[in-house]
N, C-alpha and C positions, 0 to 999 in steps of 0.2 A: 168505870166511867158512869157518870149521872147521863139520866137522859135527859131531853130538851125539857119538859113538863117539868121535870125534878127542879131543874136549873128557875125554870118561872116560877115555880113555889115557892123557892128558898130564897128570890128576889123581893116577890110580892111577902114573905114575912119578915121579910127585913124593914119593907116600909110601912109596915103595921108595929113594929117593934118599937120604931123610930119615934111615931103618933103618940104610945102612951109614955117612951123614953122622957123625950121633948117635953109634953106635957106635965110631965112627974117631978121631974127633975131639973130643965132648963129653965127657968123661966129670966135668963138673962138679956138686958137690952142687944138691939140689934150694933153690930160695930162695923158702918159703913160708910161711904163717901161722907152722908147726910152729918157723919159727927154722932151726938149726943139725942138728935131727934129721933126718936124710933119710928118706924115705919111699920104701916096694920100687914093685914094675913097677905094681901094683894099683890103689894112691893114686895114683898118676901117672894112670891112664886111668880112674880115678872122678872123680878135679878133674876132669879136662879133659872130661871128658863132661858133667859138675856145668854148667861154664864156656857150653857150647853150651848147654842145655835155661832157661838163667840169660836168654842170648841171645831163643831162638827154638825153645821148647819143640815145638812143633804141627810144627817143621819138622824139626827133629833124629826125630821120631816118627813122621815120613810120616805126619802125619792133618789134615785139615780145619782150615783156621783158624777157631777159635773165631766164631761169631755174634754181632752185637751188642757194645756196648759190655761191658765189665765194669761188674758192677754196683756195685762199690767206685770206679771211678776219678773223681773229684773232679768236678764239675758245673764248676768253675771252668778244669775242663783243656781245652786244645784239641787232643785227640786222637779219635778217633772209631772203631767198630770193634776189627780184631783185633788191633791194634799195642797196643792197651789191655789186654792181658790179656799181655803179653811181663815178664818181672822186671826189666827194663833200663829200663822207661819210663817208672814211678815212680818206684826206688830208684837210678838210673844209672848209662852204664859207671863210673865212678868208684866207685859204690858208695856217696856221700853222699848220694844223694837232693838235698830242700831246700838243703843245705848244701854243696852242690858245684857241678860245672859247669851241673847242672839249675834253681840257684836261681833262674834266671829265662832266658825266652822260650821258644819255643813246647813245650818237655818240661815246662814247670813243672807241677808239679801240689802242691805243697806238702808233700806227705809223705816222712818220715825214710826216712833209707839204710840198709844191711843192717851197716855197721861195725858195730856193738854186737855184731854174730852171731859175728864172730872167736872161735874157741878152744869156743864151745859145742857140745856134743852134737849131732851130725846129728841126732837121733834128738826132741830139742828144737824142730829147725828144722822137722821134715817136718812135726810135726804143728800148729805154726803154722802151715805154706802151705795143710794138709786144715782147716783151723780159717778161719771168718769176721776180717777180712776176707778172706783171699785166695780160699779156697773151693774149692781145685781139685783135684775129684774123683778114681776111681781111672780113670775114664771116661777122662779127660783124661791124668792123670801118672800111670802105672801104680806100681806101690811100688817098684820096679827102679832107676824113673830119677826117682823122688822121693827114692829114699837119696843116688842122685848128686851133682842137686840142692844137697839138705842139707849133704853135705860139701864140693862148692865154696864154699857159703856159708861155712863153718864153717872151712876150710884153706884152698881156692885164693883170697883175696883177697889184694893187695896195696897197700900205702898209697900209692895212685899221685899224693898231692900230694909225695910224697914224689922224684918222678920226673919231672915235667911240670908245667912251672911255668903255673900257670891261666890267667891273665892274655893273658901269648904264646903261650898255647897251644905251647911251646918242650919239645921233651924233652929231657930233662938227661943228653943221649947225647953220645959220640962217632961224628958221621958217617963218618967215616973208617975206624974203625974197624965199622961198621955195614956199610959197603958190601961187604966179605967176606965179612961173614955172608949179605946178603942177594943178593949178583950169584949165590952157590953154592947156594943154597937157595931163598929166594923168586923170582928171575928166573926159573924155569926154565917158573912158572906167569904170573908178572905181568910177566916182562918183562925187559930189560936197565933200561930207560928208565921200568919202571913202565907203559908204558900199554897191552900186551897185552891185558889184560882192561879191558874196559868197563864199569862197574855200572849206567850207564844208557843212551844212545841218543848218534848222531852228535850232535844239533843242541846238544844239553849232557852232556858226555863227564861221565864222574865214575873217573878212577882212583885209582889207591893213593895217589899224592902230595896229590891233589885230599883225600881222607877224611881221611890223615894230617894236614895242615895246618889243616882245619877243625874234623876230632874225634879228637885224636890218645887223648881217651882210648877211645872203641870201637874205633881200629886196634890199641893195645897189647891190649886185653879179647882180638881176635881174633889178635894172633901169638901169646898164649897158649894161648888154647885151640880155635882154629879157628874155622871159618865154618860153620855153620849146614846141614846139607841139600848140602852138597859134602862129596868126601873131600881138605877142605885141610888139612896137617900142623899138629898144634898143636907150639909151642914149648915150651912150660911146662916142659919137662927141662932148658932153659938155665936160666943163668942171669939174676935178673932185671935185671943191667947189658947183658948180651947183649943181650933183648929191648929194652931201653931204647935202645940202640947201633941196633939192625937201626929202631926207631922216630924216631930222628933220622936217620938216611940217608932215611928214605922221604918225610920232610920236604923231601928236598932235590930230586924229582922231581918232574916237568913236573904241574900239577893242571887242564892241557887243550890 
């Protein structure tokens, strides 16, 4: 077993690897809300920060998971707790809410996705999230990383029925193409094979291939714009057939 030091070493040279990666090699426009306009250094690390706090607000923030259920989430939901108050649990990584992969089993909770928010005012959005139903104070989301926030809702989205076909849960990648991207960049944290890192325990393993195949749209949500409370590199400077490509190879490793 690594120990904790090891484990932030091998986080912190992966986003040094990323730096001269990106730089060397990507220099492909951004493929976001915006279209065809690219966006400078700034938009790049306000989506992708937007993309985290969208995730796992309390844990991108270093503070306490929220107590108790939220007081908006559906009677009907079977969720319970601080996983109730995340923007991903209602509205979905997909971002349809109801009408996407959440339309039914245990995320259901009935309520609409954030698509409509495409292309509007951050400035729109924030004060819907400070506004009932969502509710969530400066206590909670300071104004910093509520403009964040507002602008992943508002730019960092992508039409991911557009990319991953629902049904097969299949992404509309080239694995082959995928697997350069990700033997040079993501193996260095998860693996050659993917199973380096464990998200749960021996007796039921959960890696990358394992997440990918059963919810490949929260593995694309996180090659975009990282994981939550680690320093894993977000992608979101590819482009989004890249991340799509690096999301079909991950389909293709071991899920135990």
């Amino acid at each position: 077993m690594r120990s904790r030091n090891q484990e932030q070493f091998r986080h912190h040279c992966i986003a040094i690897i990323w730096v001269i990666f990106a730089a060397g090699l990507f220099a492909s426009p951004l493929d976001m809300a915006w279209a065809d306009e690219p966006a400078d250094e700034t938009d790049v690390f306000t989506v992708a920060r937007g993309g985290l706090l969208y995730d796992k607000w309390y844990a991108v923030m270093e503070r306490d998971a929220p107590e108790g259920t939220h007081p908006a989430y559906p009677a009907a939901g079977k969720k319970k707790g601080a996983s109730t108050w995340r923007c991903k649990e209602c509205h979905g990584w997909d971002y349809r809410g109801k009408d996407g992969a959440y339309a039914k089993g245990s995320h259901y909770t009935g309520i609409k996705g954030i698509r409509a928010m495409v292309g509007k005012p951050a400035a729109q959005i924030a004060k819907a999230i400070r506004s009932k139903p969502h509710g969530f104070t400066k206590d909670m989301i300071s104004d910093g990383a509520l403009e964040k926030l507002a602008t992943f809702v508002s730019l960092g989205q992508i039409d991911m029925d557009q990319y991953i076909d629902r049904t097969a849960k299949a992404a509309r990648g080239s694995a082959a193409r995928g697997a350069r991207l990700y033997q040079t960049v993501c193996a260095v944290c998860h693996g050659f094979d993917g199973k380096e890192l464990n998200f749960k325990d021996e007796e039921k393993p959960e890696y990358i291939g394992t997440v990918a195949q059963a919810n490949p749209w929260e593995t694309l949500h996180k090659i975009r714009n990282g994981q939550p409370g680690v320093p894993m590199v977000a992608l979101i400077a590819l482009s989004v057939q890249d991340q799509i490509d690096i999301l079909a190879y991950t389909q293709t490793l071991p899920v135990k």
